[in-house]
C-alpha positions as CSV (number, residue, x, y, z in Angstrom):
1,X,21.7,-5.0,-0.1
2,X,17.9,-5.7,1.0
3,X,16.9,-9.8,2.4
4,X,15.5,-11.5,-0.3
5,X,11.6,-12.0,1.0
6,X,10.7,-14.7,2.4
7,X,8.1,-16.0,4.5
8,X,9.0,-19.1,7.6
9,X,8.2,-22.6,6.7
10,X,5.3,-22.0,10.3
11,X,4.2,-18.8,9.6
12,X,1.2,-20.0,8.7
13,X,-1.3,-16.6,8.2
14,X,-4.4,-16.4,8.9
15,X,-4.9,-13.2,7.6
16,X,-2.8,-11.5,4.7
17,X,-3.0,-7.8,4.5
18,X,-1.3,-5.8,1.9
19,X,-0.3,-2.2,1.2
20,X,-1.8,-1.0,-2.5
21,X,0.9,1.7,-3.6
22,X,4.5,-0.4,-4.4
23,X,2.3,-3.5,-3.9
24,X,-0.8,-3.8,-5.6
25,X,-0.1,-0.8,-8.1
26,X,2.9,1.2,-8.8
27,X,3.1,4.1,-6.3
28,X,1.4,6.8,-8.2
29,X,3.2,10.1,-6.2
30,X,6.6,10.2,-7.6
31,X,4.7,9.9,-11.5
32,X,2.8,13.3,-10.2
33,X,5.5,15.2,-8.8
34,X,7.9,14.4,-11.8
35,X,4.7,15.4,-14.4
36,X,4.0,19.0,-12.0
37,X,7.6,19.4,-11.6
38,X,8.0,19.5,-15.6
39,X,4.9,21.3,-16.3
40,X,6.4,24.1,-13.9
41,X,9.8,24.3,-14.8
42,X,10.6,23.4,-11.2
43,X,13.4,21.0,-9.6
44,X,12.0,17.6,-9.2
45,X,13.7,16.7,-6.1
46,X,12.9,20.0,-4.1
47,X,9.2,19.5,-5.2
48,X,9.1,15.7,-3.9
49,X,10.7,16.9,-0.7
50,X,7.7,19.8,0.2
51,X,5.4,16.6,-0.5
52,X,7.0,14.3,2.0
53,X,7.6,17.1,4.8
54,X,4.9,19.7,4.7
55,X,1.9,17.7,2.8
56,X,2.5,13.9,3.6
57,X,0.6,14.0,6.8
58,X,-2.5,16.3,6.4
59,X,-2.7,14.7,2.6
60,X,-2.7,10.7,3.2
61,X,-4.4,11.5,6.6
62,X,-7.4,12.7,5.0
63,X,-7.2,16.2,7.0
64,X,-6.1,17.9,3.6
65,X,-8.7,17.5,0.9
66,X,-7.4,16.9,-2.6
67,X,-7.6,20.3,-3.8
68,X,-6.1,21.7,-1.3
69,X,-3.7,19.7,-1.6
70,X,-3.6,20.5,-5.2
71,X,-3.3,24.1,-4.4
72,X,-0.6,23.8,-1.8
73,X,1.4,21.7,-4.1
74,X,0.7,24.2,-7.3
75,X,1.7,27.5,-4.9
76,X,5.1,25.5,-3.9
77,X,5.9,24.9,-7.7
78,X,4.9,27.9,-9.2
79,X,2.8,26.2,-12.2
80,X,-0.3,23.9,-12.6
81,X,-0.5,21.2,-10.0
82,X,-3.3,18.7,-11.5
83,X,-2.1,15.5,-13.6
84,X,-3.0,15.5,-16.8
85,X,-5.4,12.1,-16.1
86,X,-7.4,11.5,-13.5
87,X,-5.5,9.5,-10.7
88,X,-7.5,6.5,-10.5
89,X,-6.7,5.8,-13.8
90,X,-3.5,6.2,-14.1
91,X,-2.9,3.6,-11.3
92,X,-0.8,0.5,-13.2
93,X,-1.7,-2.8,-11.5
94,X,1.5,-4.9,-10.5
95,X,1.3,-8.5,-11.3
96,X,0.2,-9.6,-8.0
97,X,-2.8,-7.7,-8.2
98,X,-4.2,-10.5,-10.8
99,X,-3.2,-13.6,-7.8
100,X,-5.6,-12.1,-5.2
101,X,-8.7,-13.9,-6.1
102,X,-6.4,-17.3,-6.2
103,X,-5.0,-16.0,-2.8
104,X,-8.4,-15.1,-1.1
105,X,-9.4,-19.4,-1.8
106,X,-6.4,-19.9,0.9
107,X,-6.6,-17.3,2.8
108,X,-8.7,-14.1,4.2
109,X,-7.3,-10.9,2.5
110,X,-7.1,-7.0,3.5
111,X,-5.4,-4.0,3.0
112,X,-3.6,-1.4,5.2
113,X,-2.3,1.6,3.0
114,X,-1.3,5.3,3.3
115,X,-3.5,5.9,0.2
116,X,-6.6,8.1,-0.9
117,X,-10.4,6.2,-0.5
118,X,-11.1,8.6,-3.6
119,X,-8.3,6.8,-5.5
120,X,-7.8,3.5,-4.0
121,X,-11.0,2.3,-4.1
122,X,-12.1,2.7,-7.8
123,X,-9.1,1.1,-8.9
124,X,-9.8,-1.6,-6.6
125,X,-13.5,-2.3,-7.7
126,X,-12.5,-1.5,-11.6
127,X,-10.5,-4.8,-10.7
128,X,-12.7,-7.1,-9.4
129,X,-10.9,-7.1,-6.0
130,X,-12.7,-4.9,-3.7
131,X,-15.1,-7.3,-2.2
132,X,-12.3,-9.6,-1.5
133,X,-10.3,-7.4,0.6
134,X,-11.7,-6.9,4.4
135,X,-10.4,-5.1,6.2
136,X,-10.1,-2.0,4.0
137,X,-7.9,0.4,6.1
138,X,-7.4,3.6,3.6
139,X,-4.9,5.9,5.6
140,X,-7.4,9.0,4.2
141,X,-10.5,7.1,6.1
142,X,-9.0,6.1,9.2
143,X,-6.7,9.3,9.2
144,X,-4.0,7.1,10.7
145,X,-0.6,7.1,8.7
146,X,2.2,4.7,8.2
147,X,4.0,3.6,9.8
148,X,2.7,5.4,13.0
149,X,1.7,2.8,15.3
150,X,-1.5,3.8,15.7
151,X,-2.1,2.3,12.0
152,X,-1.2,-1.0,13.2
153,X,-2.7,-1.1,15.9
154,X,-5.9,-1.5,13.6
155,X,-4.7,-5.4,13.1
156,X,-4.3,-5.7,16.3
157,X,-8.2,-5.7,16.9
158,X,-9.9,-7.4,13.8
159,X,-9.8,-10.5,15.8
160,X,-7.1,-13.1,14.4
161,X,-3.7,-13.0,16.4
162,X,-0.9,-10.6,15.2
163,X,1.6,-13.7,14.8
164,X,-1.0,-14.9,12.7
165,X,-1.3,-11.7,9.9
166,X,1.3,-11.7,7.5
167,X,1.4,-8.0,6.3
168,X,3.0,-6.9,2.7
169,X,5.0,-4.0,2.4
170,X,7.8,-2.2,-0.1
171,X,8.6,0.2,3.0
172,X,11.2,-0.7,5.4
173,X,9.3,1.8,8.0
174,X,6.1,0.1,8.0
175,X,7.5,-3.2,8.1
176,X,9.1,-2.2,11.2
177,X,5.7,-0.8,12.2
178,X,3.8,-3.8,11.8
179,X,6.5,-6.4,13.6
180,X,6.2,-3.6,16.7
181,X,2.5,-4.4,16.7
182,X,3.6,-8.4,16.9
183,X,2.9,-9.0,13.2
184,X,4.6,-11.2,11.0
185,X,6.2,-9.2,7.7
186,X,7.1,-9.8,4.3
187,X,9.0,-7.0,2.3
188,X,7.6,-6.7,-1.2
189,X,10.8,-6.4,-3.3
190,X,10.8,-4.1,-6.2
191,X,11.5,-7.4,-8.7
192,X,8.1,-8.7,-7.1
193,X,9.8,-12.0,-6.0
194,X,7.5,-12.0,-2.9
195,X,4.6,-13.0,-4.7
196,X,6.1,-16.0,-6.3
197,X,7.7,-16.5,-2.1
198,X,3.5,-16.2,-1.5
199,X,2.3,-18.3,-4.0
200,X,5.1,-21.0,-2.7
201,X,3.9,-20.5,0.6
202,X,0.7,-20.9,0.4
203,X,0.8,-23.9,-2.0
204,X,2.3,-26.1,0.5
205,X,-0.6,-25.2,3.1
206,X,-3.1,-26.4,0.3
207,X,-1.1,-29.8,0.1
208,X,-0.4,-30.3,3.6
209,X,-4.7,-29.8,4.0
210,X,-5.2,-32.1,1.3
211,X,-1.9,-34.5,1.7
């Protein structure tokens, strides 16, 4: 059974960086496979597997464009390999999405995802939340993937102390990552207790500053 999140009554962040697929929005990959696997007539599983061993990399790096990726992922199923809507708009915001403008008031906000820019950052603006978020470390900009340390080494030089970023993740991997770069974690449970953990957390800061 996973740890219930939770955050230590002096980790006090400085900087909160979050991942946007399993976080901010429902990971959008596993609703594409299933929908190419159908439209193909193909096993679901086997098609998810060629995605996380021969595409993962080149794809969320940035190194594979999307239609080659596409292409690749269409030639592996035998059918047609393009949702049916666009991918930015089928992105479905989880509820903590709607507490980052109430969470930027307390404290500075970023993200750190395996993601595409061509996806992530629509959805992001579309929501008001863009401008909000810095750093913006898109896995398909930097072309440096999860939970390779090389991605987290990026918090290691914006500036603020790794013990004092508190980074948000549903992965067990990149949590691991993060804490080998010195920074403090919080797993995002799929229930979304962690925000209500957050919201906890960082109301006592704003009454200890104020008590």
């Amino acid at each position: 059974m996973a740890p219930d999140p939770r955050i230590d009554a002096d980790d006090i962040p400085e900087l909160l960086v979050l991942d946007v697929g399993g976080v901010l929005y429902r990971s959008v990959m596993p609703g594409i496979v299933a929908e190419i696997a159908l439209a193909a007539g193909t096993d679901e599983e086997r098609l998810r597997r060629h995605v996380d061993t021969e595409l993962f990399h080149g794809f969320w790096s940035g190194r594979m464009s999307i239609g080659a990726f596409w292409a690749r992922l269409g030639a592996f199923a035998g059918g047609p390999a393009r949702p049916t809507e666009g991918v930015p708009g089928r992105m479905c915001p989880l509820p903590a999405l709607a507490r980052l403008p109430d969470w930027s008031r307390h404290v500075r906000l970023g993200v750190l995802s395996n993601h595409r820019g061509e996806w992530a950052r629509p959805a992001l603006a579309r929501a008001g939340v863009l401008e909000l978020l810095d750093p913006v470390l898109i896995s398909s900009e930097t072309g440096l993937v999860k939970p390779g340390d090389a991605a987290f080494a990026q918090l290691v030089h914006l500036g603020v102390p790794p013990s004092r970023i508190l980074y948000v993740d549903d992965r067990a991997a990149a949590l691991r990552g993060a804490e080998r770069a010195g920074v403090r974690t919080l797993w995002a449970d799929p229930a979304g207790r962690w925000a209500g953990v957050l919201d906890d957390h960082l109301g006592g800061l704003r009454r200890a500053a104020t008590g």
